[in-house]
C-alpha positions as CSV (number, residue, x, y, z in Angstrom):
1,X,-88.0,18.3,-74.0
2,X,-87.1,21.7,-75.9
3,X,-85.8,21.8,-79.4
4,X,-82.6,22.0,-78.7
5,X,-82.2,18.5,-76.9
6,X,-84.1,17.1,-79.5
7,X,-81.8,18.1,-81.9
8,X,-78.7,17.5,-80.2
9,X,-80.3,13.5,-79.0
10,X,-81.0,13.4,-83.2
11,X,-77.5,13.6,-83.9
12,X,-75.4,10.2,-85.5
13,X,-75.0,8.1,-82.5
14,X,-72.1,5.6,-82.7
15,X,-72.5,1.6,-84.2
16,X,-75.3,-0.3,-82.1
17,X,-73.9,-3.0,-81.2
18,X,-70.5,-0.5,-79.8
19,X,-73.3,0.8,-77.6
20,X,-74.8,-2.0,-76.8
21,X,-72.0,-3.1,-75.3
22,X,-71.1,0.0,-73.4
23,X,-74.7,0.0,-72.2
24,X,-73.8,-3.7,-70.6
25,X,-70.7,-2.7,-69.3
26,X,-72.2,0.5,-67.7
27,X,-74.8,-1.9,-66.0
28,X,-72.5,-4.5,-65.3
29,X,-73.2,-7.0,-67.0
30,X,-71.5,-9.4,-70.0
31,X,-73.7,-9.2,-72.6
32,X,-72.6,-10.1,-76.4
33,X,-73.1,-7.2,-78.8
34,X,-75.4,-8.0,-81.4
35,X,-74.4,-8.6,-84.4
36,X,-76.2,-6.8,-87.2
37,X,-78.4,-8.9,-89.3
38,X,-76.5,-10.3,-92.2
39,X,-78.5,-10.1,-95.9
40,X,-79.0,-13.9,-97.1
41,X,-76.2,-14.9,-99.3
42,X,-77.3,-14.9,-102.6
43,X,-73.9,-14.8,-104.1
44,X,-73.7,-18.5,-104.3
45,X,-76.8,-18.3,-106.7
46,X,-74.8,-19.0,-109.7
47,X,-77.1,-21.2,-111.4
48,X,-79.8,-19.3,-113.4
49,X,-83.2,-20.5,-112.4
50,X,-86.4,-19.0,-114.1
51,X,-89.6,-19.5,-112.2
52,X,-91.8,-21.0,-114.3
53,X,-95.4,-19.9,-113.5
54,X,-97.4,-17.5,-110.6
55,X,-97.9,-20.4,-108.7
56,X,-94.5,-21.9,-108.6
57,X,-93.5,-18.2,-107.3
58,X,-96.2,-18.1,-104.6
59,X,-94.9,-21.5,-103.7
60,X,-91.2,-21.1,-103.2
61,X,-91.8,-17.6,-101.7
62,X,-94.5,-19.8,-99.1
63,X,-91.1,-22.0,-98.1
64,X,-88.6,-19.2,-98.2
65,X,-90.7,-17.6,-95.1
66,X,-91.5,-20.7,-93.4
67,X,-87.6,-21.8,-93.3
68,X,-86.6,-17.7,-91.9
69,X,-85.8,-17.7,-88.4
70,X,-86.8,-14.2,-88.9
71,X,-89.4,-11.7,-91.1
72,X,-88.6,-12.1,-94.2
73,X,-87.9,-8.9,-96.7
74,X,-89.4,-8.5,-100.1
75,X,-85.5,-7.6,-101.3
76,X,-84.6,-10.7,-99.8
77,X,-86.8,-13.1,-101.4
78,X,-86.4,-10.9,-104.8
79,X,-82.5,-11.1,-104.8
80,X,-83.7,-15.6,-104.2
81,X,-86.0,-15.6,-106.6
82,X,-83.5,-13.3,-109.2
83,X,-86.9,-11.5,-110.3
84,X,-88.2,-7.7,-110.4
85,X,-89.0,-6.4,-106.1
86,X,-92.6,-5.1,-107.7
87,X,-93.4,-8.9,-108.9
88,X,-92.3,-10.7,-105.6
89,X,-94.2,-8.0,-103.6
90,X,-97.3,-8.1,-105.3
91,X,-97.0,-12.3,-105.4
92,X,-96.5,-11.4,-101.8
93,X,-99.5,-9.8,-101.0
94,X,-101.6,-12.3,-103.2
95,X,-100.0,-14.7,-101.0
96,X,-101.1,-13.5,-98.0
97,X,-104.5,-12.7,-99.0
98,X,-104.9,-16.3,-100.0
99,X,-103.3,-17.7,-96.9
100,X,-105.2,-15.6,-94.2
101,X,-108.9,-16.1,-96.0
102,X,-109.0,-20.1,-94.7
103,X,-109.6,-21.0,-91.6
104,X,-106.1,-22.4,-90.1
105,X,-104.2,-21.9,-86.8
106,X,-101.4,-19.3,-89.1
107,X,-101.4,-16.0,-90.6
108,X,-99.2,-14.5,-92.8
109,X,-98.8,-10.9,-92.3
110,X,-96.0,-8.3,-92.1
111,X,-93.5,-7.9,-89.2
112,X,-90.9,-5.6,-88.4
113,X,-90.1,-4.9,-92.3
114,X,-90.1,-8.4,-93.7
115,X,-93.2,-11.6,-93.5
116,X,-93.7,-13.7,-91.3
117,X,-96.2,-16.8,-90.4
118,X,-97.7,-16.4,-87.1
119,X,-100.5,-18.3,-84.8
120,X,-103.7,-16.6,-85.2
121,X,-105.1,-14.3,-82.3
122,X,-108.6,-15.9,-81.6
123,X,-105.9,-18.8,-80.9
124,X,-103.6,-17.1,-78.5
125,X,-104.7,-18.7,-75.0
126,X,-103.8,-21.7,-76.1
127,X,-101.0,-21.1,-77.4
128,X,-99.7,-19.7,-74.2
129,X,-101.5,-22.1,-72.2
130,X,-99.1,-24.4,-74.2
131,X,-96.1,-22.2,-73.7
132,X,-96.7,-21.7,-70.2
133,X,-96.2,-25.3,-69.6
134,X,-92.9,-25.0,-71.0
135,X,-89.9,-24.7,-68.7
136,X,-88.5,-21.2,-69.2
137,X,-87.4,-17.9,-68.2
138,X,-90.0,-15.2,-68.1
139,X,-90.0,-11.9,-67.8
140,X,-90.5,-10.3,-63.8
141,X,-93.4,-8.1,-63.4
142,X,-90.8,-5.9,-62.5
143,X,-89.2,-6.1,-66.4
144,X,-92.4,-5.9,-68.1
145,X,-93.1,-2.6,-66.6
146,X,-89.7,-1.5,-67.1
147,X,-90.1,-2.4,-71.3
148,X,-93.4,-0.8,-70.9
149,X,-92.0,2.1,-70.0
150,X,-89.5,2.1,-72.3
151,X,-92.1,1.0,-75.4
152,X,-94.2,4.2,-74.3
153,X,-91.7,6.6,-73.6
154,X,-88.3,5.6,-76.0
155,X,-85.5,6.7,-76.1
156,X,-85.8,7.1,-72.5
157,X,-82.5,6.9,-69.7
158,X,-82.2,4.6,-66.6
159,X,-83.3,8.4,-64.1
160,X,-86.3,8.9,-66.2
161,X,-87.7,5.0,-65.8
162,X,-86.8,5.4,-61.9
163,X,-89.0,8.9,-62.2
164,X,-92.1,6.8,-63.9
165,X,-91.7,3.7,-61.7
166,X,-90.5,4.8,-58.5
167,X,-87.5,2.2,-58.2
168,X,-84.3,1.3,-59.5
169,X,-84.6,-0.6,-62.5
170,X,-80.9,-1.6,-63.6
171,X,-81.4,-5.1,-63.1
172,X,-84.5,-5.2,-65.3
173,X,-83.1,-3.5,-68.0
174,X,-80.0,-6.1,-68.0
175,X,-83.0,-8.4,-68.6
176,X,-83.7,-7.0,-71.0
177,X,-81.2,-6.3,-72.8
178,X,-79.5,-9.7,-72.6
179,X,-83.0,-10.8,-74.5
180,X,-82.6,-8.3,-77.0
181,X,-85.7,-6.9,-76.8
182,X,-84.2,-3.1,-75.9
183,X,-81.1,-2.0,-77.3
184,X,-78.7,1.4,-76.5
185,X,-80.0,4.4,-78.4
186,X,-76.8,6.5,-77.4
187,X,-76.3,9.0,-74.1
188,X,-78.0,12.2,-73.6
189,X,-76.6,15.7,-73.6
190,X,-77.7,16.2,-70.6
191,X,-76.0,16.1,-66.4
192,X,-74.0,12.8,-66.0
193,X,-74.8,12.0,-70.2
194,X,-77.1,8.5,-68.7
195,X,-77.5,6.1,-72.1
196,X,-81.0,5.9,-73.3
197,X,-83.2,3.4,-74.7
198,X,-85.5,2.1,-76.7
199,X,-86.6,-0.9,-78.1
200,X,-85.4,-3.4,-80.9
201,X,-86.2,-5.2,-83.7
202,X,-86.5,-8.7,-81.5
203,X,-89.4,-6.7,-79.9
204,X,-91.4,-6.0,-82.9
205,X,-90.8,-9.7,-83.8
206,X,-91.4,-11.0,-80.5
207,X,-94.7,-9.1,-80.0
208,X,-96.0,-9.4,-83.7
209,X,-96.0,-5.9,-84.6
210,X,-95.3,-4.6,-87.5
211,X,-94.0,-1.1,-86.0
212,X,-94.3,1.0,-83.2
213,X,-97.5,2.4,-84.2
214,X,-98.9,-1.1,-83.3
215,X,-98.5,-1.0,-79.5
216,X,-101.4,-2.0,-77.7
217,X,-102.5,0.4,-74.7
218,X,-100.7,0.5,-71.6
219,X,-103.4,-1.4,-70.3
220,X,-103.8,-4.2,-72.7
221,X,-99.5,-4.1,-72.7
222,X,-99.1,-6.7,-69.6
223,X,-101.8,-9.0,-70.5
224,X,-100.0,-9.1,-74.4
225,X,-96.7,-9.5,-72.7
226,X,-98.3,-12.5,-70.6
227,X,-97.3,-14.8,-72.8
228,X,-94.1,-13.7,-73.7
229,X,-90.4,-15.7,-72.6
């Protein structure tokens, strides 16, 4: 890729969820455009609460994170808490370092920009022994290479994952795209303009990572996706 694609594929793409939805209509399939995460409400906080000690902190940030369908930010739990972003962070960390040095099935650790409990690796066979015997929907062979390929190579269009793969992939990337776990990343300047990709947020959550510089090899990539809806 030459510097001038770069820079032109650098440029402000339109709203996400705008080409989310194109992507899904261009693969033809109805999928909802995601909404952007709203920030919790904190405008309802009228009632002045001062926490009263360091443990009291550590304790309500503890049940802030548990109740969080998702990872929780340190500017989220500082706007709750009505208290300095430097003090919740470093009650945070504290936190976490107390929490990860017994010996229980959870961690604490940091995910996709905000915290997040999580079953502990040395415990992970089970817990997918467990989810296995779940009824659900999991991902094709077929759509794990395809977000592989996407993971490794993003932002990357529908000809380039037929290139690596050797087949047509539309149908896995509807997959996954109706899980949320790529999203649109804008089209190319390039013949035809395809709409590239890359993955989301829900990935980094789903797979425990706290960025992209924590993907496994491509080798150890199915066996972490193995357990994985």
């Amino acid at each position: 890729m030459n510097d001038e694609t770069t820079e032109t594929e650098a440029e402000a793409t339109p709203d996400e969820a705008a080409l989310n939805e194109e992507a899904s209509r261009e693969l033809a399939e109805m999928v909802a455009a995601e909404e952007p995460t709203a920030e919790a409400d904190t405008t309802t906080l009228t009632e002045t609460y001062v926490v009263q000690n360091a443990a009291e902190r550590s304790a309500i940030i503890e049940a802030l994170i548990f109740v969080s369908e998702e990872p929780l930010s340190v500017k989220t739990m500082a706007d709750v808490l009505r208290e300095d972003r430097a003090v919740v962070e470093a009650a945070v960390t504290e936190l976490a370092l107390e929490f990860n040095g017994r010996s229980g099935g959870l961690q604490l650790r940091e995910v996709a920009g905000g915290w997040q409990f999580a079953t502990r690796p040395e415990f992970h066979e089970h817990v997918r022994a467990y989810l296995k015997s779940r009824p659900s929907a999991k991902l094709s062979i077929a759509s794990l290479e395809t977000l592989a390929v996407i993971a490794y190579k993003q932002p990357v269009t529908v000809p380039e994952i037929l290139e690596i793969r050797g087949v047509q992939s539309p149908s896995s990337i509807k997959t996954l795209l109706d899980k949320k776990l790529i999203v649109a990343k804008g089209r190319k300047e390039t013949v035809g303009r395809p709409m590239m990709y890359g993955t989301s947020k829900d990935f980094l959550m789903q797979f425990g990572l706290k960025d992209l510089g924590e993907l496994p090899s491509m080798e150890d990539f199915q066996d972490l996706a193995g357990g994985e809806a």
